[in-house]
DRENDO-330663 format. One record per residue (C-alpha): x, y, z; residue in one letter. Coordinates in steps of 0.25 Angstrom, whole numbers, plus 2048, in hexadecimal, padded with zeros to 3 digits. Layout:
<recs>
XYZA
...
</recs>
This chain:
<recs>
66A412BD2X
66741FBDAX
65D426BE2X
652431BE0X
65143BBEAX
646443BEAX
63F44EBF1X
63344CBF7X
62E458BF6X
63045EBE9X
633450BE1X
63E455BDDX
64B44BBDAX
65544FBE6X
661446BE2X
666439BDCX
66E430BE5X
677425BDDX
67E419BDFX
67640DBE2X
67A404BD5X
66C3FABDBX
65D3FDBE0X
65D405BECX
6533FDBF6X
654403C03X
654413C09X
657416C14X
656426C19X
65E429C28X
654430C32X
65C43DC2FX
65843DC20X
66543FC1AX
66B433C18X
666428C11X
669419C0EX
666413C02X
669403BFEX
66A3F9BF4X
66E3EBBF2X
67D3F0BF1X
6803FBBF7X
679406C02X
67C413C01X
67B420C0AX
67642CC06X
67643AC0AX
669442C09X
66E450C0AX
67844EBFDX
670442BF8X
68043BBF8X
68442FBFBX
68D42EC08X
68F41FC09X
68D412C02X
68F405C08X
6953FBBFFX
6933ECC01X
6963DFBFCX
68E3DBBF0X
68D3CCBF6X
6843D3C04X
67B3DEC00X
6723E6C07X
6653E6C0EX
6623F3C13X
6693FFC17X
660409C21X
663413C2BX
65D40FC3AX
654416C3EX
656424C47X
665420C46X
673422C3EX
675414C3EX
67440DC2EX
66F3FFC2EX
6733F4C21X
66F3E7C21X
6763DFC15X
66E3D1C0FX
67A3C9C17X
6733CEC24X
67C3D6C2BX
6783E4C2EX
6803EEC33X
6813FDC39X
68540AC35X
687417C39X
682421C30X
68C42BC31X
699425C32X
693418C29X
69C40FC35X
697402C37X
68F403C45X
68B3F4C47X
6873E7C3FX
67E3DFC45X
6803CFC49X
67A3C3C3EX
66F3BFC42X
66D3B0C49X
66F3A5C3DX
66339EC43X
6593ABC40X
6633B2C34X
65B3B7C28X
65F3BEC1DX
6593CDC1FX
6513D4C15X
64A3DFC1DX
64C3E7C29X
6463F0C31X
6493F9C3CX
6423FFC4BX
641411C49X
64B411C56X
655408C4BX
6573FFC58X
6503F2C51X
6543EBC43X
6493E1C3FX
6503D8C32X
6463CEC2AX
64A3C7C1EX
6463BAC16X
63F3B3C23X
6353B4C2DX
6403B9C39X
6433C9C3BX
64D3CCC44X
64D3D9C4EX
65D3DDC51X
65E3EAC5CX
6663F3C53X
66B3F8C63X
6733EAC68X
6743E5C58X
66E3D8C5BX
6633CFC57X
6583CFC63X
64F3C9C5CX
6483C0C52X
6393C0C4DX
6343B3C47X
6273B7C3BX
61D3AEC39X
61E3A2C2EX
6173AAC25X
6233B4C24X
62E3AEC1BX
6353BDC17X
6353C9C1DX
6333D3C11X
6333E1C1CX
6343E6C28X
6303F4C2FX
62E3F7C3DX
6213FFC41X
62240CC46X
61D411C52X
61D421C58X
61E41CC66X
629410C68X
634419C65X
638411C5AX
63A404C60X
62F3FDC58X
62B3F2C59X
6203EDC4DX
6273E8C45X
6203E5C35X
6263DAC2DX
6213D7C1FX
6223CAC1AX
6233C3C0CX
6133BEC0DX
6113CFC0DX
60B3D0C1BX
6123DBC24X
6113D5C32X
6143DFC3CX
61A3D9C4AX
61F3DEC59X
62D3DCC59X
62B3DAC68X
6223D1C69X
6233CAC5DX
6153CBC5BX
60E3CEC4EX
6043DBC4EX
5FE3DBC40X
6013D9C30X
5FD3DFC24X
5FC3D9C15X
5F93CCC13X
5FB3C1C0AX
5F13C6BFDX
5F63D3BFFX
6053D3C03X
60D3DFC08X
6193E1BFFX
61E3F0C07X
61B3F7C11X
620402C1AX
61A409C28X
617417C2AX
62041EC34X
618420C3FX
613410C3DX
605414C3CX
60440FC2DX
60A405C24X
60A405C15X
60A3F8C0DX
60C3F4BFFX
6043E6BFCX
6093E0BF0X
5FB3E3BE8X
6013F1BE7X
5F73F8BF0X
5FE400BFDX
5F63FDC0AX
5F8406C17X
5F6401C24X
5F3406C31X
5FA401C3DX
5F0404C47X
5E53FDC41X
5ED3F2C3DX
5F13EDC4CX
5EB3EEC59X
5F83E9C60X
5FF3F6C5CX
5F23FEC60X
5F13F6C6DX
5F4400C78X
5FE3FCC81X
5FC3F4C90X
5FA3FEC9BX
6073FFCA5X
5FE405CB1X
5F43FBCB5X
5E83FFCC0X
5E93F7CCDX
5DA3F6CD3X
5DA3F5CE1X
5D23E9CE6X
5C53EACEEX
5C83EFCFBX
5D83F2CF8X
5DC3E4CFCX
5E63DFCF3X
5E83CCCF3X
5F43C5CF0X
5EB3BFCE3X
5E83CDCDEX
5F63D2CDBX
5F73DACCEX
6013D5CC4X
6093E0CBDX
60C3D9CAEX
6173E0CA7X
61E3DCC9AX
62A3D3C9AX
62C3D3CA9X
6233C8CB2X
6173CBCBAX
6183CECC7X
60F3D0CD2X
60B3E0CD4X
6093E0CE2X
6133EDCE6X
60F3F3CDAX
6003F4CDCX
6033F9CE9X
609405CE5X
5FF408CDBX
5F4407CE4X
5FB412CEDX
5FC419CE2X
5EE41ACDEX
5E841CCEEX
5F3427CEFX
5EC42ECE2X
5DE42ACE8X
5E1434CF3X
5E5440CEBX
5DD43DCE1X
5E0448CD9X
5EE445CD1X
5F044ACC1X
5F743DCBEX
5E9434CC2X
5E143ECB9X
5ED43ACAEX
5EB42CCB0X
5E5424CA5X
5DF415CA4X
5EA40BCA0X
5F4412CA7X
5F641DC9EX
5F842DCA2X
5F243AC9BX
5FE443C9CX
608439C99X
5FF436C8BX
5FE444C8AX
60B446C8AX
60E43AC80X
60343FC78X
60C450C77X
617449C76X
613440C69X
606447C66X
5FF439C65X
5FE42DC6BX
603420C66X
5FA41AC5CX
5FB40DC61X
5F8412C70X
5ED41DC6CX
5E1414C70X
5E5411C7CX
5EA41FC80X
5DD423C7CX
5D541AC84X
5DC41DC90X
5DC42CC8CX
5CB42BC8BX
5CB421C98X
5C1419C8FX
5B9410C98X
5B6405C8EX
5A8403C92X
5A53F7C8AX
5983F4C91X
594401C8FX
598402C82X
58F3F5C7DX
5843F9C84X
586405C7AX
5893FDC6EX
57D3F2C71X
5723FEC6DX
5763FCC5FX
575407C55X
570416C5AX
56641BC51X
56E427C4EX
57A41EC48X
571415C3FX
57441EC32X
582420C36X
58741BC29X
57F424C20X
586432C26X
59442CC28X
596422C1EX
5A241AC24X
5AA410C19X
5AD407C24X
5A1400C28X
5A63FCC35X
5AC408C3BX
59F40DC36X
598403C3FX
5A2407C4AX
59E417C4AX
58F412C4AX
59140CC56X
598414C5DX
59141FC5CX
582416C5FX
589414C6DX
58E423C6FX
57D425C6AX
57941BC75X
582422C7FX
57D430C7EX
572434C75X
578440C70X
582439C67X
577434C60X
573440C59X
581446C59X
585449C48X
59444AC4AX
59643DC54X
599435C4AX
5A443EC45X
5A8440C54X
5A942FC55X
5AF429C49X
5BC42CC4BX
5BE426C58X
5B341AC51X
5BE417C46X
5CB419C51X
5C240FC59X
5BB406C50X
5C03F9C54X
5BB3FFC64X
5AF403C63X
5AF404C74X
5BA40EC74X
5B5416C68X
5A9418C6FX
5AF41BC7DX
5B9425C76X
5AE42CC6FX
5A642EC7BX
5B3434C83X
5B443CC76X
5A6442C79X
5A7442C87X
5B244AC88X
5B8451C7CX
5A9453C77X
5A345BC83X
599465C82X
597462C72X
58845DC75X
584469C7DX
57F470C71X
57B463C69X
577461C5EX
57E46DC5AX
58E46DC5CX
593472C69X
595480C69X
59A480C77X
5A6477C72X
5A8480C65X
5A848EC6DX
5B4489C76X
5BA484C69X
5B8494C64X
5BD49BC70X
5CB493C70X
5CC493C61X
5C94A4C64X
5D44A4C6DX
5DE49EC65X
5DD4A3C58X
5D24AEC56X
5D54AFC48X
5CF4A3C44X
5C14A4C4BX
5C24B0C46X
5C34AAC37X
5B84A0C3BX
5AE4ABC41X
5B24B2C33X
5AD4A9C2BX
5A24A2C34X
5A8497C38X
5A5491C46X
5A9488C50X
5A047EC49X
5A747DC3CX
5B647EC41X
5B5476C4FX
5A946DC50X
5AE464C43X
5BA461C49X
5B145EC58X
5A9456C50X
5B244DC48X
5BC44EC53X
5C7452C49X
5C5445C41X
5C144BC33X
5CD455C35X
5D944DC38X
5DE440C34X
5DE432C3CX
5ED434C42X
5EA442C45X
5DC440C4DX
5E3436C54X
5ED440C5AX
5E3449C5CX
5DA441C64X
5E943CC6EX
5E944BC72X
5DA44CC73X
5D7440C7CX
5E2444C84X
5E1451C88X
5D345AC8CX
5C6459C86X
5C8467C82X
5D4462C79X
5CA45FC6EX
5C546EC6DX
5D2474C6DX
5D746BC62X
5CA46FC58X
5D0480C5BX
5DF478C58X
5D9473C4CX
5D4481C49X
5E1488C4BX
5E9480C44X
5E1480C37X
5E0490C39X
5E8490C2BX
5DD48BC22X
5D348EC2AX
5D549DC29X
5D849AC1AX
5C7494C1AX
5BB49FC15X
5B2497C12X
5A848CC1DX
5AB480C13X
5B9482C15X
5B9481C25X
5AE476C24X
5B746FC1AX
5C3472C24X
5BF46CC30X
5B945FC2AX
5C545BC22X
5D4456C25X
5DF464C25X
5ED465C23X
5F0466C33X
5F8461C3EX
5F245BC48X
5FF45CC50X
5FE46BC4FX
5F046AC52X
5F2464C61X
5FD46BC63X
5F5478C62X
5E7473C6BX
5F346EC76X
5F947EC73X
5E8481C75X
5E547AC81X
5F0481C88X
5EE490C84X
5DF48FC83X
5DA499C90X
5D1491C9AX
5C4499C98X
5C3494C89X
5CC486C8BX
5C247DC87X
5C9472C93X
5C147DC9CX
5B3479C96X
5B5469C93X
5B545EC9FX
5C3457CA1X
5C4448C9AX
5B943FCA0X
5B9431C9CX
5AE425C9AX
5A8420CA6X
5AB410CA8X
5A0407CA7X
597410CA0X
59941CC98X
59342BC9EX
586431C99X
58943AC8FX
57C445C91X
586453C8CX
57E457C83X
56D45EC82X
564453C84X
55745AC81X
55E45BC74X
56144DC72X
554449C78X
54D454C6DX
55444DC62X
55143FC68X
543442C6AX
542447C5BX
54B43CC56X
541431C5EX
536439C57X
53C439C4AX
53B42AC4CX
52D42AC50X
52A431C44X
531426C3BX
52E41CC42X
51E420C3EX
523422C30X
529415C2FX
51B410C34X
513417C29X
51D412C20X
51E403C24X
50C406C21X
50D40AC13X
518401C0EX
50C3F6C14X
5023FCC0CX
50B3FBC02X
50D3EDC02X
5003E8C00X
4FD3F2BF4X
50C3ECBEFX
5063DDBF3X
4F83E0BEAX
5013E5BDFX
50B3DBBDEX
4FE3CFBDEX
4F63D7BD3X
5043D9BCAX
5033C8BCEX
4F63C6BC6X
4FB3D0BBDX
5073C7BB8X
4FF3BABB8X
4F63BFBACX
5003C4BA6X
5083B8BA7X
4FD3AFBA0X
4FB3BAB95X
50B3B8B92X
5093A9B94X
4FE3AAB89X
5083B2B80X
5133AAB83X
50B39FB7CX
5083A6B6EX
5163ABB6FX
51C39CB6EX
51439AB61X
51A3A5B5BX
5273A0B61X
525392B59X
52339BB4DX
52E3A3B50X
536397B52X
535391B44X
53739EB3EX
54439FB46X
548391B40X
547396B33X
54F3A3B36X
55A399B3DX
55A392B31X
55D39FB29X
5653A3B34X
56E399B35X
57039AB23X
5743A9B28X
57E3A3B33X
586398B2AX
5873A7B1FX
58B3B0B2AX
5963A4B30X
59A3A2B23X
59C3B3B24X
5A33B3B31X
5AD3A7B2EX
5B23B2B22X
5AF3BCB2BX
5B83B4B35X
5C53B2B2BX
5C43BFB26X
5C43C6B36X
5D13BAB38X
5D93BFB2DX
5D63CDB32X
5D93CAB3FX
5E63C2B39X
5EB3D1B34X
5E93D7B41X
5F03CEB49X
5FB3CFB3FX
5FB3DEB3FX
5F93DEB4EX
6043D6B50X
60C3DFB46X
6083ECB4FX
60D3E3B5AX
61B3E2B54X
61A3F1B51X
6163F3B5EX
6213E9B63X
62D3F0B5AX
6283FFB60X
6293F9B6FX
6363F5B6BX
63A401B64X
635407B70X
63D3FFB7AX
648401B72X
648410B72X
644410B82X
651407B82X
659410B78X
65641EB81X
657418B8CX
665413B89X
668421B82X
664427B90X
66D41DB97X
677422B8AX
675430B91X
67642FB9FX
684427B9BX
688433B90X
68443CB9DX
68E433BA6X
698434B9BX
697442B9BX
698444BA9X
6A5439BA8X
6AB442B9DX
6A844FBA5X
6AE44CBB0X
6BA443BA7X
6BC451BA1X
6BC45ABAFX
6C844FBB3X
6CF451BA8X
6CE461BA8X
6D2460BB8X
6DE456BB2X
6E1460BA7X
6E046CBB1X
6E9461BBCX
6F3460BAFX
6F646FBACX
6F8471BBAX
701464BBCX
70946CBB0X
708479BB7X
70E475BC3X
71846DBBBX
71C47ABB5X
71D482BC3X
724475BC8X
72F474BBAX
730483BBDX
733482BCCX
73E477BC6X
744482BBDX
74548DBC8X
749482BD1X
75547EBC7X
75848EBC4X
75A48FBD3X
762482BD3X
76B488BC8X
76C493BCEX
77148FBDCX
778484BD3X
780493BCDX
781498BDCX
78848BBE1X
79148ABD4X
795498BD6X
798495BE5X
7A0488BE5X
7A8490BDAX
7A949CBE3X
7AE491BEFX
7B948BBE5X
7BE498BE2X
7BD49DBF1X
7C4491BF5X
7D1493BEBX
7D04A3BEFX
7D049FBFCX
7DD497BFAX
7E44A2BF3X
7DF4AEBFCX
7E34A5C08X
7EF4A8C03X
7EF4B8C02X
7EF4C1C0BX
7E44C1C17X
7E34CFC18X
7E24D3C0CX
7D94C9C06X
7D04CAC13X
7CD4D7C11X
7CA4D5C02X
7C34C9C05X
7BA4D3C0DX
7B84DCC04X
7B44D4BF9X
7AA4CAC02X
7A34D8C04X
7A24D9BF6X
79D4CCBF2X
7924CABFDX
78E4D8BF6X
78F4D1BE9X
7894C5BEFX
77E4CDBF3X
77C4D3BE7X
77E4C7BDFX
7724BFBE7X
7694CABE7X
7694C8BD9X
7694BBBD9X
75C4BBBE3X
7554C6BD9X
7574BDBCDX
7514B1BD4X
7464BABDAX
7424BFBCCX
7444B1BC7X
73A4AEBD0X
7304B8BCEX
7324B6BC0X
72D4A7BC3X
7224AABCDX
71D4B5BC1X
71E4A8BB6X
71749FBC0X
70B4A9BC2X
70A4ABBB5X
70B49EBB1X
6FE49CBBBX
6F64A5BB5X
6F84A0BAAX
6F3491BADX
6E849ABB4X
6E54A1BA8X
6E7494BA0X
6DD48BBA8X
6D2497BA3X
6D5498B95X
6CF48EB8AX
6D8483B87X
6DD489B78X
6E2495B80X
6E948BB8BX
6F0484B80X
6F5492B7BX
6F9497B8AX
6FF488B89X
70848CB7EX
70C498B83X
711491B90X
718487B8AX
71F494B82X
72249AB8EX
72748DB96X
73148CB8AX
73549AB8BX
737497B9AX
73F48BB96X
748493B8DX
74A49CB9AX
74D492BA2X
75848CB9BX
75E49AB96X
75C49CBA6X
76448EBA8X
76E490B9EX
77349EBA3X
77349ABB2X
77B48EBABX
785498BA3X
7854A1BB1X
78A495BBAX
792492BAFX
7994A0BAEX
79A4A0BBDX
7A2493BBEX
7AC498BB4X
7AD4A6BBAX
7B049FBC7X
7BB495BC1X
7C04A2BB8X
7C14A9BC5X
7C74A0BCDX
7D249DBC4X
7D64ACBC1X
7D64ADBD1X
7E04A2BD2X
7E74A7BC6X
7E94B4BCDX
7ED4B0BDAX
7F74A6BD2X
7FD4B3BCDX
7FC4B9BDAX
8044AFBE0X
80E4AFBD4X
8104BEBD8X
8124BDBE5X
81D4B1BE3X
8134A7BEBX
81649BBE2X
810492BEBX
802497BE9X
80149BBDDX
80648CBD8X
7FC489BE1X
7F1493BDAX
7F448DBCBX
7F647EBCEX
7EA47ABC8X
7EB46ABC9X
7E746BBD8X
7D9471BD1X
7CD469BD0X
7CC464BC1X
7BE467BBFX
7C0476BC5X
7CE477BBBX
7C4473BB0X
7BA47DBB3X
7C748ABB4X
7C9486BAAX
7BD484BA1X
7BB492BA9X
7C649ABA4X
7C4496B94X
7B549BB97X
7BB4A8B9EX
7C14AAB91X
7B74A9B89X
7AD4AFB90X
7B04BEB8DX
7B24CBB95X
7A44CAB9BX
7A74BFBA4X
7B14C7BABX
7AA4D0BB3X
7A24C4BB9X
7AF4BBBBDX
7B34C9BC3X
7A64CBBCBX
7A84BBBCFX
7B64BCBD4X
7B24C7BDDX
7A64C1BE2X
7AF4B4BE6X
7B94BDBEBX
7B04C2BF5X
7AA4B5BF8X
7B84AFBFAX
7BC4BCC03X
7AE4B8C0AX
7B24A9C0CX
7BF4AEC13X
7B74B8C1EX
7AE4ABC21X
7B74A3C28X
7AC496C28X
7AB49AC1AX
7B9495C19X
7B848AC21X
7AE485C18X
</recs>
């Protein structure tokens, strides 16, 4: 098995990662996007992204297996969970266990299948093959608690927490789906179940939540993929939270009873009386009361809430919660909820206007459409202007289908919609506000004069680029999530707000709509969805409001924020009543006028009537005559019918002769169409068996090439095995010729090594000689004269540490060009294994040959070399033994001369001699024999050079000693 990674960009194939030998079920990506986890029943393996390597494997027993492998969310921390139930912790880096976390209580122990885990990774929630789900806090590594499912759930078959942008991760909706395919989504908390999806006909088989939690996506086993929205699905979630600030009214005539105490309610803690609280909040408020005038009571919102502190929420997150936004934005309007009021709308029924609604904006949904009509009848019934205003419904149906299920709050939005953001836009009614569109036209001038100046170019008002986006409040331009953030920054900040954000709108699209020529192309642009962010678009009417100068700050124009009056709503009169009255007058005349013409009408479809009456009773006589003349026909006609009759009896009687002839017909007819049909079912069963032996065929080809392209990829194996088969053996051939190299150097370094041993072998033979024959001159010159022998001794020491000298100079130069003849032989030798490596294998076996012809020459060297440092140590010890029997022999004939018997029996007794040493004079002297004349001038050159040695030895007094 192995993995596909591909780029999502270009689709191109990036890498394929090996070494999972079973399915891969689970992937698991860390935060950082370079590691990755992937798992299979046997084995979990890490993965680097960069190098698309594998860094780790964990290796298990087969008898456990494993559940799932997964990084924790906003951590380094790898979580496994194996089917025996333990889990257990690692660090991603070091791959060192950090934890494992305690078996769960045998009385609730299930066998986990699923898990799921908190965005802040601090909760684990397990499910398996029952109706329990156990939470563990990652953080102390225990089970805190257990959640019973109802009877109905018997497996949990998937777990995933919904998201949320403003708990910080700690969530706390929790949706489990079951085997029965119904996700039920639950408070972990509370225990208590929001909502569900799926049901039992159509079962959810997979599903999965958008990020942000604001969708979720699920499979049903049918095959169709359905989307949910989670706002609409529960009102819990939407459901603003409980105020924290409660408003203590001060009691008639600020006299407070023991029965009358306030009780603060807080959750989790008991209720207690509120006595010393309610005293400090009414000093509070007296103490505002007297200086009346403080920022922070302007700020202050109903339900406790603050302006600049939503303000601030609202910079720092650039929208509100979603499940929090209707509130913020009833507290934001101050709505009064006039419910009275409102009725005393509603109860009027449908305006006149409004009766036709469906016919110039067809709405699919019948019931939002009944929502819009009656809205918009109560904003008729509140001012008469909005009757005859064209783009009110555009200006009212989003907020209608934001607000449908409220009809109350829709209609008190709208109205602080108008009130405040919409001022001065009926000053110049029925035509658009030109008031309004001229302070658009002087900021967008001052901001960017290029492109008014591209709009006055190509005659393009204020109308076209800013009033569409007025009248629609931005709706047909930006998406639902996108008018929803827009409409957080606009409630909460001035009414000039809205104008800026048209010239934002403007000057952010300043790209394509330099880019338009033509007055389709705007119109089109400005009544369609673009490519923008409305991020950016805020961004820039905050920049706008800020560097705006005052004389043309739209804020300098408009009145501040002003909300609904409680009990009933204000007279809304901003606008040119002898218009309104004009049209009124012409529109009550207009109905005059049909009234009359309905009249008339309702006249002539009488008269009509009677005429139709008087018709209707003459086309009566009319039918009866003609009713007796048929009856009268009808009769003649059955006389000819009794004729007919027996002249169809004589037809059936010739008929039925016909029939018994054409059965007859189709009975052969019959046999004949069975034996034909008999051959074609033979031969359609023989096209079968053709048809059968091609499949076959077929198959067995499909079977044949697909086992030759298995052939293949094992051919390409084998051929990669061989390749690198023969790259080992080369670098063991290569591993073998220099073994034998450095075999060579090392049976060459033996050779030198043995020539030196010789050679000092030579040196130490010819010494110890030199010490036997000093020792026996020393005997006999201890018996001559000191004087005289001192002085001679002298003379020749002199003479042999010159000839020492001499003699081991040469010595040092022979060894010295013995060595650089080596060192010579060794380079050569290396470039010739240099040179042989590069050559082709025929030439290496000739260079091969011609080594081994020159080794043998070396050999032969060698052993000349060997035998003549042989025949030299040879010829030395003989010279030595010649020599020192020729010195005894003249100092026996010395001795004689002078009369000194005692010595010279001394010099020629020969029995106090070593054996092996007479042996060797004597094997001496027959080779002195017959060794020829040229042996002469060595022993000469020998004698001296003991002589001075021996002269030497007598100077050196510790020489003697030793």
């Amino acid at each position: 098995m192995f993995l596909t990674c591909v780029e999502t960009v270009t689709k191109e194939l990036v890498s394929w990662m090996r070494g999972h030998e079973s399915s891969v079920f689970s992937i698991s990506v860390h935060a950082s996007g370079r590691y990755a986890i992937t798992t299979s029943s046997d084995t979990a393996q890490l993965w680097d992204l960069d190098t698309f390597q594998r860094k780790r494997k964990l290796n298990i027993r087969q008898s456990v297996g494993i559940q799932k492998v997964f990084f924790l969310p906003l951590s380094n921390t790898i979580l496994s969970c194996f089917k025996d139930n333990s889990i257990f912790a690692w660090e991603c880096d070091t791959l060192f266990c950090k934890y494992q976390l305690p078996a769960p209580p045998e009385s609730s122990s299930i066998l986990y299948k699923v898990f799921a885990v908190t965005r802040d990774g601090r909760i684990l929630a397990a499910g398996g093959k029952s109706n329990h789900l156990h939470l563990w806090c990652l953080e102390a590594r225990q089970l805190f608690r257990i959640i019973q499912m109802p009877t109905k759930v018997r497996a949990v078959r998937h777990l995933e927490f919904l998201p949320d942008s403003f708990d910080a991760g700690s969530n706390q909706v929790l949706g489990v789906l079951s085997q029965d395919g119904i996700m039920r989504f639950i408070n972990t908390q509370t225990c208590k179940l929001l909502f569900e999806i799926g049901s039992l006909d159509e079962g959810i088989s997979s599903a999965v939540i958008s990020p942000h939690g604001r969708y979720i996506a699920s499979i049903v086993e049918n095959g169709s993929l359905n989307i949910y929205s989670v706002q609409a699905l529960t009102q819990e979630i939407n459901k603003p939270p409980p105020p924290l600030v409660k408003v203590i009214e001060d009691l008639p005539k600020n006299k407070l009873s023991s029965s009358d105490l306030k009780m603060k309610v807080t959750s989790g803690r008991v209720q207690q009386p509120a006595k010393s609280r309610e005293s400090k909040i009414q000093t509070r408020i007296l103490k505002q009361d007297v200086t009346g005038n403080f920022e922070s009571k302007k700020n202050e919102l109903p339900d406790g809430l603050n302006k600049k502190r939503l303000q601030i929420l609202l910079k720092g997150y650039g929208e509100y919660p979603t499940k929090y936004r209707m509130f913020i934005w009833r507290s934001l309007l101050q709505l009064p909820e006039n419910h009275t009021a409102f009725s005393s709308l509603t109860d009027k029924g449908t305006h006149v206007a409004f009766l036709n609604l469906q016919k110039k904006y067809p709405i699919k949904s019948r019931k939002l459409l009944r929502v819009l009509q009656r809205t918009l009848s109560a904003l008729a019934h509140w001012s008469v202007i909005f009757s005859d205003t064209p783009y009110l419904p555009l200006l009212a149906f989003p907020f209608v289908k934001l607000f449908q299920n409220n009809q109350l709050i829709c209609f008190e939005v709208i109205a602080t919609l108008i009130m405040n953001w919409c001022q001065h836009w009926f000053e110049y009614f029925p035509n658009p506000p030109i008031n309004i569109l001229s302070m658009i036209e002087n900021v967008l001038a001052f901001h960017d004069k290029e492109l008014l100046q591209h709009f006055i170019d190509h005659d393009i008002t204020s109308q076209l680029y800013a009033w569409p986006l007025l009248e629609t409040v931005f709706s047909e331009v930006l998406t639902r999530e996108e008018w929803l953030k827009l409409f957080d920054n606009i409630f909460s900040n001035h009414p000039s707000f809205l104008l800026m954000t048209v010239v934002a709108y403007n000057i952010c699209s300043r790209v394509p709509l330099l880019n338009c020529n033509l007055k389709d192309d705007f119109e089109f642009f400005f009544h369609h969805r673009n490519n923008l962010d409305i991020n950016v678009v805020i961004r820039q009417v905050y920049h706008l409001m800020e560097t705006t100068p005052t004389a043309i700050h739209p804020d300098s124009m408009l009145h501040v924020f002003v909300a609904l009056t409680k009990g009933q709503y204000p007279v809304f009169n901003q606008y040119p009543k002898f218009i309104v009255d004009y049209q009124t007058q012409e529109r009550e005349r207009i109905r005059n006028d049909e009234l009359d013409y309905l009249r008339e009408r309702q006249t002539v479809e009488d008269m009509q009537a009677e005429v139709d009456q008087q018709r209707v009773e003459d086309e009566a006589w009319y039918q009866k005559q003609e009713l007796l003349r048929k009856a009268e026909e009808t009769r003649r006609e059955m006389l000819l019918q009794e004729e007919e009759k027996m002249i169809q009896q004589r037809q059936r009687l010739a008929a039925a002769k016909r029939e018994l002839k054409i059965k007859e017909m189709h009975l052969q007819d019959a046999v004949r169409r069975r034996f034909l049909k008999l051959q074609q079912d033979q031969r359609e069963m023989e096209l079968r068996r053709l048809d059968d032996e091609i499949g076959r065929k077929i198959h067995m080809r499909d079977q044949e090439i697909a086992a030759t392209a298995k052939d293949l990829e094992m051919r390409q194996l084998e051929l990669e095995s061989q390749k690198r088969l023969y790259e080992k053996n080369l670098t063991q051939n290569q591993e073998a010729v220099a073994k034998e190299m450095r075999a060579d150097a090392d049976a060459y370094r033996r050779k030198v090594d043995l020539e030196e041993h010789m050679f000092h072998q030579l040196i130490e033979a010819g010494e110890m000689q030199s010490q036997k024959t000093q020792k026996v001159m020393e005997e006999n010159l201890a018996k001559a004269e000191q004087a005289c022998l001192n002085t001679d001794w002298q003379i020749q020491s002199l003479h042999k540490q010159k000839c020492d000298d001499l003699q081991r100079n040469e010595c040092y130069q022979e060894v010295a060009k013995l060595l650089r003849e080596n060192r010579r032989k060794e380079i050569e030798l290396l470039h010739a294994m240099v040179e042989e490596e590069a050559k082709k294998w025929k030439e290496a076996e000739g260079k091969e040959f011609d080594l081994r012809s020159a080794k043998k020459a070396s050999a032969l060297s060698d052993a000349s070399r060997k035998w003549f440092l042989k025949q030299e140590i040879n010829a030395a010890v003989e010279h030595a033994d010649n020599l020192c029997h020729k010195e005894k022999s003249r100092f026996h004939n010395e001795q004689e001369d002078s009369s000194c018997l005692p010595r010279t029996s001394q010099l020629n007794d020969t029995s106090e001699m070593d054996p092996s040493a007479q042996i060797s004079l004597n094997r001496r002297a027959v080779e002195w024999d017959t060794s020829g004349p040229n042996l002469i001038e060595k022993v000469r050159n020998l004698r001296q050079r003991l002589t001075a040695q021996a002269r030497h030895r007598c100077q050196t007094p510790h020489l003697l000693a030793t």
